[in-house]
C-alpha positions as CSV (number, residue, x, y, z in Angstrom):
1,X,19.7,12.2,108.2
2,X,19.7,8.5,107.2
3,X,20.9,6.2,104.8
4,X,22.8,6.0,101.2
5,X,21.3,8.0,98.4
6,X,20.6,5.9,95.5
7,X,21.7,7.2,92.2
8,X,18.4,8.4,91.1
9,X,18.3,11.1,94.0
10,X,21.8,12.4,92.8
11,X,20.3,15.0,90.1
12,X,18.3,16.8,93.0
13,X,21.6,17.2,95.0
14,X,22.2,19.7,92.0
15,X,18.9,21.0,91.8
16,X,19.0,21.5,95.7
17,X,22.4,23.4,95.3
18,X,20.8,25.6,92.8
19,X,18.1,26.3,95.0
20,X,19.8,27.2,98.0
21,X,22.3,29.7,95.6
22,X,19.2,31.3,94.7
23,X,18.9,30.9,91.4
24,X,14.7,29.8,92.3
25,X,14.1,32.6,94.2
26,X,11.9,34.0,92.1
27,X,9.8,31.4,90.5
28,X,6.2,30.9,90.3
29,X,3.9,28.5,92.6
30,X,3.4,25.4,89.7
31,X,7.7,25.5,89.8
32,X,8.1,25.8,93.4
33,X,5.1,22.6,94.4
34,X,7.5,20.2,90.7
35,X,10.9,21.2,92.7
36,X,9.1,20.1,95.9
37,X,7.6,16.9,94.8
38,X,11.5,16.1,93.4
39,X,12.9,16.5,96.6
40,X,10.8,16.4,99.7
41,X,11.6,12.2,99.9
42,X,15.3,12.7,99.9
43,X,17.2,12.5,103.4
44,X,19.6,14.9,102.5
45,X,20.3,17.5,104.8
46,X,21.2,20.1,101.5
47,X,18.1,18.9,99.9
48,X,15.9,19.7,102.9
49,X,17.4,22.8,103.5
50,X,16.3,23.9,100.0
51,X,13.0,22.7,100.6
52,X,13.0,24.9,103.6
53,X,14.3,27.9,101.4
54,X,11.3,27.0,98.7
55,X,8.6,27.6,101.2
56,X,10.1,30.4,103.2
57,X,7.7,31.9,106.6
58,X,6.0,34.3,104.4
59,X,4.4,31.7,102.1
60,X,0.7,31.2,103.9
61,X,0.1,27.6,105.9
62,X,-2.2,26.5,103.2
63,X,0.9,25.6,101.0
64,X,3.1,24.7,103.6
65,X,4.1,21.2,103.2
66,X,4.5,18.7,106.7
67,X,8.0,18.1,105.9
68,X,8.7,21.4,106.9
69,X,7.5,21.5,110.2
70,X,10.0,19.7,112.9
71,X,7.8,16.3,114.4
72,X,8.4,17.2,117.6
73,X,7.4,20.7,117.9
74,X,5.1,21.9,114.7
75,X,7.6,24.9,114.9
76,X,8.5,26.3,111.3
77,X,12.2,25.2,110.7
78,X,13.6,28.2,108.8
């Protein structure tokens, strides 16, 4: 992914990093769609791939967001 991070993204590297440790593997759907909103914009590979973990295959299309289909393909990345 692109670009510098400006210093406003840095707190959702952590929040990413937390994500993808597990630590929000159990939380409800209002938590999930906040953490979402925080990081979908950020071209961050660690931050996408907790976006990814956030809204794993099991979580119905209706809430799936289009960041986390590949533009190419509509294909799930997972």
């Amino acid at each position: 992914m692109g670009g510098q991070l400006t210093p406003d993204c840095l707190p959702w590297l952590t929040v990413a990093g937390a994500v993808m440790a597990g630590f929000y593997d159990d939380i409800d759907a209002t938590t999930r769609e906040s953490l979402s909103i925080g990081m979908r914009g950020i071209e961050d590979e660690t931050c996408q791939s907790a976006l990814t973990r956030l809204w794993p295959k099991s979580v119905p299309d209706k809430h799936r967001r289009s960041w986390a289909r590949k533009e190419n393909d509509g294909e799930m990345r997972i």
